[in-house]
C-alpha positions as CSV (number, residue, x, y, z in Angstrom):
1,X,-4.7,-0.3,-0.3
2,X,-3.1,-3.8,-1.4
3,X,-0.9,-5.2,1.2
4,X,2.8,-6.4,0.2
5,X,5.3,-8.0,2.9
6,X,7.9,-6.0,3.0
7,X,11.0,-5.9,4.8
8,X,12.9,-2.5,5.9
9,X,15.6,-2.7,3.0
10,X,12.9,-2.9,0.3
11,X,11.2,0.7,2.0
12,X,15.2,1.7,1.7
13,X,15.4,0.8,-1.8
14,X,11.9,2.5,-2.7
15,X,12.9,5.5,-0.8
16,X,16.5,5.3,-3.0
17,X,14.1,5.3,-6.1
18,X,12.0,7.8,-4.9
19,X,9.2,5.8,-5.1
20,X,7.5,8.2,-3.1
21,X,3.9,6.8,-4.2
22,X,4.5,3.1,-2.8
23,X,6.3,5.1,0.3
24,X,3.2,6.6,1.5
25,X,0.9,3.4,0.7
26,X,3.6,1.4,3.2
27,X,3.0,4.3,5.7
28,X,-0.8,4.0,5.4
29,X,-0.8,0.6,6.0
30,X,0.9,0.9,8.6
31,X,-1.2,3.3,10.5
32,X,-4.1,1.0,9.5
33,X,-2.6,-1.6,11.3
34,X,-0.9,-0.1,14.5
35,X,-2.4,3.0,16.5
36,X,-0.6,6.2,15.3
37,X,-1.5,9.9,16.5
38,X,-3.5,12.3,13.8
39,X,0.1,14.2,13.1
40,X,1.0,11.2,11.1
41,X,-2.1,10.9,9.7
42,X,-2.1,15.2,8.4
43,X,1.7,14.7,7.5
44,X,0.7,12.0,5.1
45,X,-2.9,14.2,4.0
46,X,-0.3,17.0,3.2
47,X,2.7,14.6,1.8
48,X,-0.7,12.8,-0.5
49,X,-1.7,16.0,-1.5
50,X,1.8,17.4,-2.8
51,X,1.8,14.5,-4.2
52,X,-1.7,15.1,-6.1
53,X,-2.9,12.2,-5.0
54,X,-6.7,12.7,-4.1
55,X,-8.3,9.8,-2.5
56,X,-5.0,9.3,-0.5
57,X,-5.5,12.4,1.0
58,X,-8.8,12.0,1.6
59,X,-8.4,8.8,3.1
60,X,-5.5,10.2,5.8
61,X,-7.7,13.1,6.3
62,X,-10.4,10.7,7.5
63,X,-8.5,8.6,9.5
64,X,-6.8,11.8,11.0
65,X,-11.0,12.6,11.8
66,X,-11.3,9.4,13.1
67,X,-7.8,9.0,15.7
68,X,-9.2,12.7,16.7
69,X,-13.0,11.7,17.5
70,X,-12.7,8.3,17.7
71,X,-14.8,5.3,15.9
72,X,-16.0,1.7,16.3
73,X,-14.8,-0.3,13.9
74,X,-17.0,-3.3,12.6
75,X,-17.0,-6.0,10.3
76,X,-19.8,-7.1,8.7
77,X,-20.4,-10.4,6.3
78,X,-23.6,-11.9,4.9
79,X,-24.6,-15.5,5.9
80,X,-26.7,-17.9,3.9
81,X,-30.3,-17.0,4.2
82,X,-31.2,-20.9,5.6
């Protein structure tokens, strides 16, 4: 998911367009940033999959899984091999 700043008005004016597509990215995001419970992550699962959007649902029902079991996050790089 490709992050865009956005401020509150522009959500407004996507929601006014019913941009319902780049509504629910803007959600995800934000539950990939800040801790939310796994009712917001099966509300947007069922809103994704109204929506026929596959790998969005998917993805929110995994993090849903993942706020209900918990995980350990980790980021991994490669270094130079000298």
């Amino acid at each position: 998911m490709g992050a865009r700043a956005l401020a509150p008005g522009d959500v407004r004016e996507d929601i006014g367009r019913q941009e319902w597509e780049m509504v629910l990215d803007v959600l995800i995001e934000i539950g990939d940033v800040h801790p939310v419970s796994v009712d917001f992550w099966e509300l947007l699962a069922e809103a994704a999959r109204q929506m026929m959007l596959d790998r969005s649902c998917r993805w929110c029902e995994w993090r849903a899984w993942e706020v209900q079991h918990g995980t350990v996050r980790a980021t991994l790089s490669l270094v130079r091999a000298e």
